[in-house]
C-alpha positions as CSV (number, residue, x, y, z in Angstrom):
1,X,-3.6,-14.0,-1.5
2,X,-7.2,-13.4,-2.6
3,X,-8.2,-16.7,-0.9
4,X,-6.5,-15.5,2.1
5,X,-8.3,-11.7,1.8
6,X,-11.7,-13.9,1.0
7,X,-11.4,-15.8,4.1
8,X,-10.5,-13.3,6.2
9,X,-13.4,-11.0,5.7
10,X,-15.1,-14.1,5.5
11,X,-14.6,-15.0,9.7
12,X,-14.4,-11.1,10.8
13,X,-17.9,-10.6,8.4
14,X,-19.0,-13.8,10.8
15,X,-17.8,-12.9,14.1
16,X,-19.6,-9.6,13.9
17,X,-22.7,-10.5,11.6
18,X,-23.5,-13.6,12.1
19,X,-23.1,-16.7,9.4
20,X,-25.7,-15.9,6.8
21,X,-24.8,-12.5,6.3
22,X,-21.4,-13.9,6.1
23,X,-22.0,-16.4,3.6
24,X,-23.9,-13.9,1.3
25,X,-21.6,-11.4,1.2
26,X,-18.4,-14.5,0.3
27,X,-20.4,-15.5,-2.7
28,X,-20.7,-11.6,-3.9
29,X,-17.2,-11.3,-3.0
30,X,-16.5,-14.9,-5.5
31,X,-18.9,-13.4,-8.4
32,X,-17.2,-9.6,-9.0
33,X,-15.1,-9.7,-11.8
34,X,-13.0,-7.1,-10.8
35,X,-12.0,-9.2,-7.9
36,X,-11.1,-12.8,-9.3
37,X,-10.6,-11.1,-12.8
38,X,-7.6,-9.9,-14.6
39,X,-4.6,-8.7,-13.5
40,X,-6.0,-9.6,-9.7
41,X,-7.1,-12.6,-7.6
42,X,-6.6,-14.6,-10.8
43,X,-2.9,-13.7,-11.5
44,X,-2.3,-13.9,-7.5
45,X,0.0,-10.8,-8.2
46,X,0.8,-7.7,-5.9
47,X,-2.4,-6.1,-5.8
48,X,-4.1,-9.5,-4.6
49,X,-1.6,-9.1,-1.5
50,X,-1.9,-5.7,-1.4
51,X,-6.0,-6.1,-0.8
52,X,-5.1,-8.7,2.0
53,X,-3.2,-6.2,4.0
54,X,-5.7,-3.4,3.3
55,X,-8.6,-6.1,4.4
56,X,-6.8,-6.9,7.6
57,X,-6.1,-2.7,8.0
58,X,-9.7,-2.5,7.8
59,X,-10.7,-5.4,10.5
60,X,-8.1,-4.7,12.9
61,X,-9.1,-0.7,13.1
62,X,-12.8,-1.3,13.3
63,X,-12.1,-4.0,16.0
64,X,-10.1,-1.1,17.8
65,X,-12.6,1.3,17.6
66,X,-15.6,-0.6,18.6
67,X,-13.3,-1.9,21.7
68,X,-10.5,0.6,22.5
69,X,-8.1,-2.1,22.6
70,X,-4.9,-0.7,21.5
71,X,-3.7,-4.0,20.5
72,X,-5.7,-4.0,17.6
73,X,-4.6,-0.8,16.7
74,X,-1.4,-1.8,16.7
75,X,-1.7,-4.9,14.5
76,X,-3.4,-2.1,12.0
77,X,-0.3,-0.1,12.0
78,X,1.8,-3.5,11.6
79,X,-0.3,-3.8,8.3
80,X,-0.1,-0.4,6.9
81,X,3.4,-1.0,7.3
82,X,3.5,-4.3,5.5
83,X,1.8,-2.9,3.3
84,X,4.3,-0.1,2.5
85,X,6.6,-3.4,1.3
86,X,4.1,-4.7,-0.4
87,X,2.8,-1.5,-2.8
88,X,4.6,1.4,-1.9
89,X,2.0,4.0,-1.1
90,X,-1.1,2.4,-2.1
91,X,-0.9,1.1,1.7
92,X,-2.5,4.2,2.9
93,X,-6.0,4.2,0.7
94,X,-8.0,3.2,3.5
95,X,-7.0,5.9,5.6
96,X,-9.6,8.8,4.7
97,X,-12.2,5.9,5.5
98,X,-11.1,4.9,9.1
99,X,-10.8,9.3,9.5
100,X,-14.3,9.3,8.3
101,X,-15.5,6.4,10.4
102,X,-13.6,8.0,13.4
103,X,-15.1,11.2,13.5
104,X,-18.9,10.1,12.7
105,X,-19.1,7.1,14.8
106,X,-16.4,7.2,17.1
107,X,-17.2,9.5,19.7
108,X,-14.8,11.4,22.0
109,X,-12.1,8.5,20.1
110,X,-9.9,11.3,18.3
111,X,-9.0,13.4,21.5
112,X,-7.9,9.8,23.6
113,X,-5.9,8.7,20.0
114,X,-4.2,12.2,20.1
115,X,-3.2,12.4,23.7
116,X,-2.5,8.8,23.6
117,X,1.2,7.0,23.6
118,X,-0.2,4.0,21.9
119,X,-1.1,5.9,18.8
120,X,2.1,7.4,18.8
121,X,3.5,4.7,19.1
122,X,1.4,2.9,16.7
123,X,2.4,5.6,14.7
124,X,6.5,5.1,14.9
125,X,6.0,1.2,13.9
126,X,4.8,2.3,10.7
127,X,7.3,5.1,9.7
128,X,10.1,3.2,10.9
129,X,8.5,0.3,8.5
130,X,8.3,2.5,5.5
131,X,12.5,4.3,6.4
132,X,13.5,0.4,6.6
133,X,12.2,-0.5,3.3
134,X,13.1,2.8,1.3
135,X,16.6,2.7,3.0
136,X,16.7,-1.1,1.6
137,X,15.7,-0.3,-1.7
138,X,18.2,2.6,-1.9
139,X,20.9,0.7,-0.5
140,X,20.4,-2.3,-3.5
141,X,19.1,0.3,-6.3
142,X,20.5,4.0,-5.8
143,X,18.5,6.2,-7.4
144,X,15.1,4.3,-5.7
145,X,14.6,7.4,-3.8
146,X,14.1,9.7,-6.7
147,X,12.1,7.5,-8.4
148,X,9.3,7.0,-5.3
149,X,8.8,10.4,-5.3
150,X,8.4,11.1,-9.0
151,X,7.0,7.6,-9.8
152,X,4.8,6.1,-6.4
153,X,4.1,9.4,-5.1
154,X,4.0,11.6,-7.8
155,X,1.4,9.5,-10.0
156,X,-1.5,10.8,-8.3
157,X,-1.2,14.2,-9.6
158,X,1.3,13.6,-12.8
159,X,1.4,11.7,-15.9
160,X,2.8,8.5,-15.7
161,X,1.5,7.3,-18.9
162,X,-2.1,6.1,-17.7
163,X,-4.1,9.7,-17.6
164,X,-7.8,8.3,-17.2
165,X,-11.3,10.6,-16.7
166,X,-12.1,10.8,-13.3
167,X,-15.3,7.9,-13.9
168,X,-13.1,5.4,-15.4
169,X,-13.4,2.9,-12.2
170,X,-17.3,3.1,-12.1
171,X,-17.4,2.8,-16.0
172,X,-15.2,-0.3,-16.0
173,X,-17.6,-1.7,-13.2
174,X,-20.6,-1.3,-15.3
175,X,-18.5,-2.3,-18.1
176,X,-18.8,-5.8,-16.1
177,X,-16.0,-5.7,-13.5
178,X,-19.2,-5.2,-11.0
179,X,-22.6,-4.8,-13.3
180,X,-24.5,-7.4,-11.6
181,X,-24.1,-5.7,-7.9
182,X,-24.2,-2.1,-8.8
183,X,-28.1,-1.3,-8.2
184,X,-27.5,-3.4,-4.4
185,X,-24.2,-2.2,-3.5
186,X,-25.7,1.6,-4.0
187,X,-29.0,0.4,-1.9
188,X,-26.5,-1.5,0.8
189,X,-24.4,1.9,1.4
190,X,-27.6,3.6,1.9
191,X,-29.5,1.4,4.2
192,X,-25.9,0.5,6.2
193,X,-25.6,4.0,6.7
194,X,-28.9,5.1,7.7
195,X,-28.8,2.0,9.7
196,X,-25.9,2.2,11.3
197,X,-26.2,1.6,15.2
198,X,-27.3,-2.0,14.3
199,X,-25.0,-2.9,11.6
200,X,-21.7,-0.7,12.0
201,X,-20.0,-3.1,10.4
202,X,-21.4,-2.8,7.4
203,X,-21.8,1.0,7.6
204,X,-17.5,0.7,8.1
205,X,-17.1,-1.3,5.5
206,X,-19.3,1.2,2.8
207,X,-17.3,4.2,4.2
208,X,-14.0,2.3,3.3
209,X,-15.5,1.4,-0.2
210,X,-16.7,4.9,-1.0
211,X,-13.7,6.8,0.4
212,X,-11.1,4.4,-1.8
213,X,-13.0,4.5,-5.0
214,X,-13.4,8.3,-4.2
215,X,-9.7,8.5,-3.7
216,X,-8.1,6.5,-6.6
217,X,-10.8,8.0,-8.6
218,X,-9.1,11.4,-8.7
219,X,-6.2,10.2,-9.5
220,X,-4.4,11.0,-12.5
221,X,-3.2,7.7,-13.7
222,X,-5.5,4.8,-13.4
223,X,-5.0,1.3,-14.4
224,X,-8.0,-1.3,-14.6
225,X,-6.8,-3.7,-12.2
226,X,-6.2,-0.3,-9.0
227,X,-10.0,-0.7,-7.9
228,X,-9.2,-4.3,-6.4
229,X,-9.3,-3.4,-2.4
230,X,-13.2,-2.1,-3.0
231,X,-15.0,-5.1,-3.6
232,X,-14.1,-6.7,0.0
233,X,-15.7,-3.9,1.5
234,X,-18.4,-3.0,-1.1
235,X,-19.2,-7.2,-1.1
236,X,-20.2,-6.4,2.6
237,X,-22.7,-3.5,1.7
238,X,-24.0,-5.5,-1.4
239,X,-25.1,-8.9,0.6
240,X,-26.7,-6.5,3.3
241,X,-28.6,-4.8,0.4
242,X,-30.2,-8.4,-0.3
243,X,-30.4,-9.6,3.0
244,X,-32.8,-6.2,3.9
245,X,-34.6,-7.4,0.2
246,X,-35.3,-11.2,1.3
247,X,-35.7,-10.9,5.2
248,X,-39.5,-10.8,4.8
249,X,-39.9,-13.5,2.3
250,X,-41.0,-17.3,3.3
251,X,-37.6,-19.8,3.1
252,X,-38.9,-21.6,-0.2
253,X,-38.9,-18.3,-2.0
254,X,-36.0,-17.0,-0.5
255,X,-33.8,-19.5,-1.3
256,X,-35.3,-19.5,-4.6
257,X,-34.9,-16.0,-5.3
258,X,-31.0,-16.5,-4.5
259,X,-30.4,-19.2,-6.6
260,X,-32.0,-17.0,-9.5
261,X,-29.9,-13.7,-8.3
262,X,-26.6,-16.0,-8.3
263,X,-27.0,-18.2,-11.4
264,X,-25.7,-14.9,-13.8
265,X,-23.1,-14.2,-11.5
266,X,-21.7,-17.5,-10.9
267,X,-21.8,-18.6,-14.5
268,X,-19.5,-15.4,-15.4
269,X,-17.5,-15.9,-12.6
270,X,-16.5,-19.7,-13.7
271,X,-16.4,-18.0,-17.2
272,X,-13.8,-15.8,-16.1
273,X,-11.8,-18.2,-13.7
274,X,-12.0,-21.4,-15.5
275,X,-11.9,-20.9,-19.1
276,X,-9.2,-19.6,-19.4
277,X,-10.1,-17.4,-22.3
278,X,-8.6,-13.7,-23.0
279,X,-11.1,-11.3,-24.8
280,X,-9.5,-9.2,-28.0
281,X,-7.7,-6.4,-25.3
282,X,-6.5,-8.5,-23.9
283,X,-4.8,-10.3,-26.3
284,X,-3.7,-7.7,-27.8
285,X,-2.1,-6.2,-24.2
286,X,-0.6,-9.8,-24.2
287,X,0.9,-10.5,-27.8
288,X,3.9,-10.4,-27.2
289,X,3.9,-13.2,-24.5
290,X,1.4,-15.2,-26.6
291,X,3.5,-15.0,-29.6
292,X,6.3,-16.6,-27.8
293,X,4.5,-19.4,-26.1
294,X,3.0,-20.3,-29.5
295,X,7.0,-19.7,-31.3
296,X,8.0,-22.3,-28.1
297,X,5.3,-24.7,-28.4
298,X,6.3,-24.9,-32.1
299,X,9.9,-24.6,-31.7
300,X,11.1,-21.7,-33.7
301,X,14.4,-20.4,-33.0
302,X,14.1,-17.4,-31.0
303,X,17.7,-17.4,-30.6
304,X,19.2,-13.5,-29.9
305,X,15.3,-12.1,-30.8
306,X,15.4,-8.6,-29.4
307,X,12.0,-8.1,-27.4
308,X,11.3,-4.5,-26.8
309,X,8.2,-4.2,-24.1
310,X,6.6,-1.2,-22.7
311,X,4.6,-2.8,-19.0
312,X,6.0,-5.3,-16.4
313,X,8.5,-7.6,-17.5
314,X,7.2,-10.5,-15.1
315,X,5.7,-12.7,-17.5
316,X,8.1,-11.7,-20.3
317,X,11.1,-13.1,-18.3
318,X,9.1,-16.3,-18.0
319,X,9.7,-16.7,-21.5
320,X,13.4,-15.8,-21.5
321,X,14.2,-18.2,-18.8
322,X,11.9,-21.1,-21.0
323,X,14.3,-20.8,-24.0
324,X,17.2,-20.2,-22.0
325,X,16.8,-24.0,-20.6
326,X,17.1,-24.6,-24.1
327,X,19.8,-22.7,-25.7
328,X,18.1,-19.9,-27.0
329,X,18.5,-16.4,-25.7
330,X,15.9,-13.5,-25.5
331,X,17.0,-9.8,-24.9
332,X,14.7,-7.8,-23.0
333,X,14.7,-4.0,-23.0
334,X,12.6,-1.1,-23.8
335,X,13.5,1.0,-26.4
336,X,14.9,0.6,-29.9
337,X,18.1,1.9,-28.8
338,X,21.4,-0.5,-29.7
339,X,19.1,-1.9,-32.8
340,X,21.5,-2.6,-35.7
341,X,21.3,-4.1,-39.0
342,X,20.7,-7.9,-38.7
343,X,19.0,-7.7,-35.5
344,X,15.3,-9.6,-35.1
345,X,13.3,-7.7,-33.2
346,X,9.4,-8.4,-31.3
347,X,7.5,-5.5,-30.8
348,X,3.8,-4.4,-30.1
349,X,4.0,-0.9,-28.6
350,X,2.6,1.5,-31.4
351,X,5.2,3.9,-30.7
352,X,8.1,2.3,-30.7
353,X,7.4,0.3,-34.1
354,X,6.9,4.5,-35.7
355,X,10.4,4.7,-34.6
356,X,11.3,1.8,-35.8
357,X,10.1,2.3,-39.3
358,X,11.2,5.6,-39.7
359,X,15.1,4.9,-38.6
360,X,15.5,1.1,-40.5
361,X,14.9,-0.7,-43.6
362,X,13.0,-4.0,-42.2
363,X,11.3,-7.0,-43.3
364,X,8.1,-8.5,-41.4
365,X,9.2,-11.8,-40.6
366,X,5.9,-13.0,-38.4
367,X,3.7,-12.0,-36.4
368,X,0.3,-12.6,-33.9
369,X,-2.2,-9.4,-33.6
370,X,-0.4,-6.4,-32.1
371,X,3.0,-8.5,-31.6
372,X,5.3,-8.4,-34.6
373,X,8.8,-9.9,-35.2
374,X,10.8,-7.8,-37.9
375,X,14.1,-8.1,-39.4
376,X,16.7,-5.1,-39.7
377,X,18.0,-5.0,-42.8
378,X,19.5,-1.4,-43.2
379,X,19.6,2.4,-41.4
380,X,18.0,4.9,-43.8
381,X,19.8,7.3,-44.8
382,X,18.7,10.8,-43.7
383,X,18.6,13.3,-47.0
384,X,20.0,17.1,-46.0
């Protein structure tokens, strides 16, 4: 999916800017870190497909705005409704960006969408999209309902367990998710902006950037990996940014001065995509899951190990399919709950080892940095 988003903005980038500009902005795109990092492009995972649809939003509505051809308004609708299936709510982020676009640069365009049956239409395709997938989820797991509203829709303004300061995207990107760009992507916004009847493209794409990080920014929960759909757009802004920079510069120097900007970048990015190296977080984050590929690799019997988790399951049920091809079974579950006497149990959640110690009598059995595998051997006894 992120070779899929890549490409895409790669051709539309090309169609409407020509190659070089095209070409720059790709090998900014293939250098941020908070594109081909963790938890994103890397793990091809939800929010790598999720960035695809929200790329393709993005193309399709500025193709309709600068052409007033309602099939491309259409096929954006189609998107933010595959999008619904794909991430629930976070289909809609680019929204205030395309309002914001619409209103500055698209003039006399609101009153024809309003008074329109295309847009209406439009419109209905999307709903009926999202009704079809919450009936389907309903229909399979009751309760799904309830749990969009207080879970997907009700994280922006309640605690879900990830309550981050309203800077934590921007810190993380100066952190390293995005350091290298950060001085050109702020100059790119700038100059696309004030620039804009030449290069509305470009102007687009920083409105998107700016209105999503604006939006998931004020969001109550925040997890590292949410910021993933800005760095298509904000790639655009940043290669315009050096493209203004070098314009005036002989070719020699030029392509000297690029191979110089790059060679930082690039080296982190094959850093981070190639060796295949997890800094102390993440480890950490990932014990669990590394303990049992180093308890596989060395075959230690695993066999009815109780593995209480606190995230995603995904790579966790990897594991429990692995020894179940081999005999061995793994219980998944979240909570210490059903723990008796006898039981082994992997944990690395802070939390739910304090429970654990203060309801059993355990012995450590092993362990690998946060993950630890202990051994029930009694329920204290509570003193009146």
């Amino acid at each position: 999916m992120e070779t899929y988003a890549h490409r895409i903005r790669f051709r539309a980038t090309k169609k409407e800017l020509g190659n070089g500009l095209a070409m720059m902005s790709a090998m900014v795109l293939l250098t941020s870190i908070g594109f081909i990092g963790y938890h994103t492009g890397r793990g091809a995972e939800a929010d790598a497909l999720l960035t695809l649809c929200l790329t393709l939003q993005a193309i399709f509505f500025f193709r309709f705005v600068n052409s007033q051809d309602w099939k491309w308004l259409w096929f954006a609708f189609l998107m933010i409704g595959v999008g619904f299936w794909v991430k629930s709510v976070a289909t809609f982020l680019f929204l205030p960006g395309f309002a914001v676009y619409t209103l500055v640069f698209g003039r006399g365009l609101v009153s024809k969408l309003l008074t329109s049956w295309q847009f209406y239409s439009g419109v209905m395709v999307a709903i009926l999209s999202v009704v079809v997938y919450v009936f389907v989820r309903e229909s399979a797991q009751p309760g799904y309902v309830e749990m969009f509203f207080r879970s997907n829709v009700g994280r922006y303004t309640n605690s879900v367990g990830h309550d981050q300061w309203w800077i934590y995207y921007f810190r993380n990107m100066i952190d390293g998710r995005y350091i290298w760009w950060m001085p050109l992507v702020a100059l790119g916004i700038v100059l696309s902006l004030f620039d804009s009847a030449q290069h509305r493209f470009v102007a687009f794409a920083s409105i998107c950037a700016l209105t999503f990080l604006l939006v998931i920014s004020f969001s109550r929960s925040k997890l590292l990996w949410y910021d993933m759909p800005f760095y298509p757009m904000a790639g655009l802004a940043t290669a315009y940014a050096i493209q203004q920079l070098l314009r005036s510069q002989k070719t020699v120097l030029r392509t000297t001065l690029i191979i110089v900007l790059f060679f930082f970048p690039t080296f982190r990015m094959v850093q981070h995509t190639q060796a295949m190296s997890l800094n102390l977080q993440e480890m950490n984050f990932e014990s669990q899951e590394i303990y049992l590929n180093k308890a596989f690799r060395e075959k230690k019997d695993l066999n009815h190990v109780v593995v209480i988790h606190d995230h995603f399951d995904g790579s966790l049920l990897f594991y429990k399919y692995k020894f179940k091809a081999i005999g061995k079974d793994l219980i998944l579950q979240n909570s210490i709950d059903g723990i008796t006497a006898g039981d082994r149990v992997l944990l690395r959640n802070e939390e739910h080892k304090r429970k654990l110690h203060d309801t059993f009598h355990y012995e450590i059995l092993d362990s690998y940095k946060t993950a630890v595998l202990y051994r029930v051997t009694g329920i204290k006894q509570k003193i009146d």
